[in-house]
C-alpha positions in Angstrom: 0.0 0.0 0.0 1.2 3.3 -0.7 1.9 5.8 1.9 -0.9 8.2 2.9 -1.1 10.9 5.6 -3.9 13.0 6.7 -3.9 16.5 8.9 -7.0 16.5 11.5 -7.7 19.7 12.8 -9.5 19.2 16.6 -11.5 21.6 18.2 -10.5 22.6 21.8 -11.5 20.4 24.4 -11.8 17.5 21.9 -11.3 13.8 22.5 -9.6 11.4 19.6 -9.8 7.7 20.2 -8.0 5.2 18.1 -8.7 1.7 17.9 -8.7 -1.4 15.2 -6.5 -0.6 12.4 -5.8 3.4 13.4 -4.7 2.4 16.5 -2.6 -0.7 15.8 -1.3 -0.2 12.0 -1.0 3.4 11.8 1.7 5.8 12.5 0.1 8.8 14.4 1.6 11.7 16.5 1.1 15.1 17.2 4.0 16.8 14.7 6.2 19.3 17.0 5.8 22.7 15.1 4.6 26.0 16.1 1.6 26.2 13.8 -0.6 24.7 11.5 -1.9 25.1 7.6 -5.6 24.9 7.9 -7.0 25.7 4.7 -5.6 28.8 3.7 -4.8 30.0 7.2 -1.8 29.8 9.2 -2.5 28.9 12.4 -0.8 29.4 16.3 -0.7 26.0 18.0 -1.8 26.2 21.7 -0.6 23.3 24.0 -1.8 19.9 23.1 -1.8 16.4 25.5 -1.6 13.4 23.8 -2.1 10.1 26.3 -1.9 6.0 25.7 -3.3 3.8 27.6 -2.1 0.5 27.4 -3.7 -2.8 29.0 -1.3 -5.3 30.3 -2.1 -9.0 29.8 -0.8 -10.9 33.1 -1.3 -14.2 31.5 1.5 -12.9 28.6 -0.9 -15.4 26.3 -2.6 -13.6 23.1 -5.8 -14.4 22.4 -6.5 -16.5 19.1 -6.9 -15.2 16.1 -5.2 -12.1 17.2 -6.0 -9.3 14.3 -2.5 -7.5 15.4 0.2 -9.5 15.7 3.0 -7.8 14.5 2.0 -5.0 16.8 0.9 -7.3 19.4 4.0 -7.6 22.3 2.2 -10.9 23.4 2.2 -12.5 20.3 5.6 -11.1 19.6 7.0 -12.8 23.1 8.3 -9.4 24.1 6.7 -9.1 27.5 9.4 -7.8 30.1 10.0 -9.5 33.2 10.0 -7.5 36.7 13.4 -8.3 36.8 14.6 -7.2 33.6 12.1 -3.9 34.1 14.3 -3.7 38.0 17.6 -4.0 35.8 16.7 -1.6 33.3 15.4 1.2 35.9 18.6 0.6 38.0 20.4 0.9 34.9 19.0 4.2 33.1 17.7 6.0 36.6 19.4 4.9 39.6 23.0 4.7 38.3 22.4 8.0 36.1 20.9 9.5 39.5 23.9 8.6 41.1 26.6 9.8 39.1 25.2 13.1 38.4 23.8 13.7 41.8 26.1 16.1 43.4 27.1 18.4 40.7 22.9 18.6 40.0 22.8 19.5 44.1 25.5 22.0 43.7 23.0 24.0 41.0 19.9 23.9 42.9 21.2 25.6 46.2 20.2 29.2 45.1 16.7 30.3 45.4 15.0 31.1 42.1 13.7 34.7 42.6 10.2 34.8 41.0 9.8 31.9 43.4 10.7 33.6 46.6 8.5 36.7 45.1 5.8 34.6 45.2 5.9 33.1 48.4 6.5 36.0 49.9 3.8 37.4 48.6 1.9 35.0 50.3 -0.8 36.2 52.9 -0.4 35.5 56.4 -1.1 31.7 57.4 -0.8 30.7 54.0 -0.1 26.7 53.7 2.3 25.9 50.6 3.0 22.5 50.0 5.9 22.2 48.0 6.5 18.0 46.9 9.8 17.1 45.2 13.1 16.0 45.6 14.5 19.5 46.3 17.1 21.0 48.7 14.8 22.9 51.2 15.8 26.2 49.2 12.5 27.8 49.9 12.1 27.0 53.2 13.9 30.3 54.5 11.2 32.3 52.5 8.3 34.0 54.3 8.9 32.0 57.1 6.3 34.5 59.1 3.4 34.1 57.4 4.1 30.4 56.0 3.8 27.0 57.9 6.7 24.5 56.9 5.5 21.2 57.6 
């Protein structure tokens, strides 16, 4: 078959869901570029969320008569073990973590200033919850009119 590609333009808050063939056979992405030809018009792209959900089969056996099986991990035998997912996090995160840990520390000690503007423009009692991995830079800032927990 020869190659085809088509352009859909969605309206905000819209919802494309793939399955059969469109989601199995074709190639499909959202094409990084600042705008887009519609018609005549030119255009601005606005942020844009694409998401895949995938359904894992614990019993790593594909059902017969699969319709996919080229695209089909099951059917392909490619199904990844805990242990070789363990190996391949403590590979690409862990070790990575490790080795570039203290010169990333070394970069995050100073407080980023539209930061500290905004907490302390924080009104009196405020409760900020800050999650992450981070140094504690922020935790000097507004320190009379925000609780540190």
């Amino acid at each position: 078959l020869p190659f085809a590609s088509a352009h859909i333009s969605l309206p905000q808050r819209s919802l494309l869901v793939m399955t059969r063939e469109a989601r199995y056979e074709w190639a499909h992405g959202i094409t990084p570029r600042k705008t887009d030809q519609i018609g005549n018009q030119s255009q601005k792209r606005t942020r844009r969320v694409s998401l895949t959900f995938r359904r894992v089969n614990p019993s790593q056996k594909c059902i017969e008569n699969c319709p996919w099986p080229a695209q089909c991990d099951t059917c392909r035998n490619k199904q990844t073990s805990n242990k070789t997912s363990s190996n391949l996090e403590d590979k690409h995160v862990h070790q990575v973590y490790d080795l570039i840990a203290e010169n990333f520390a070394e970069t995050r000690q100073k407080p980023w200033p539209k930061i500290v503007d905004f907490l302390n423009a924080q009104p009196k009692h405020s409760l900020i919850l800050d999650v992450g991995c981070g140094s504690g830079r922020y935790l000097e800032a507004n320190t009379e009119s925000l609780y540190n927990i």
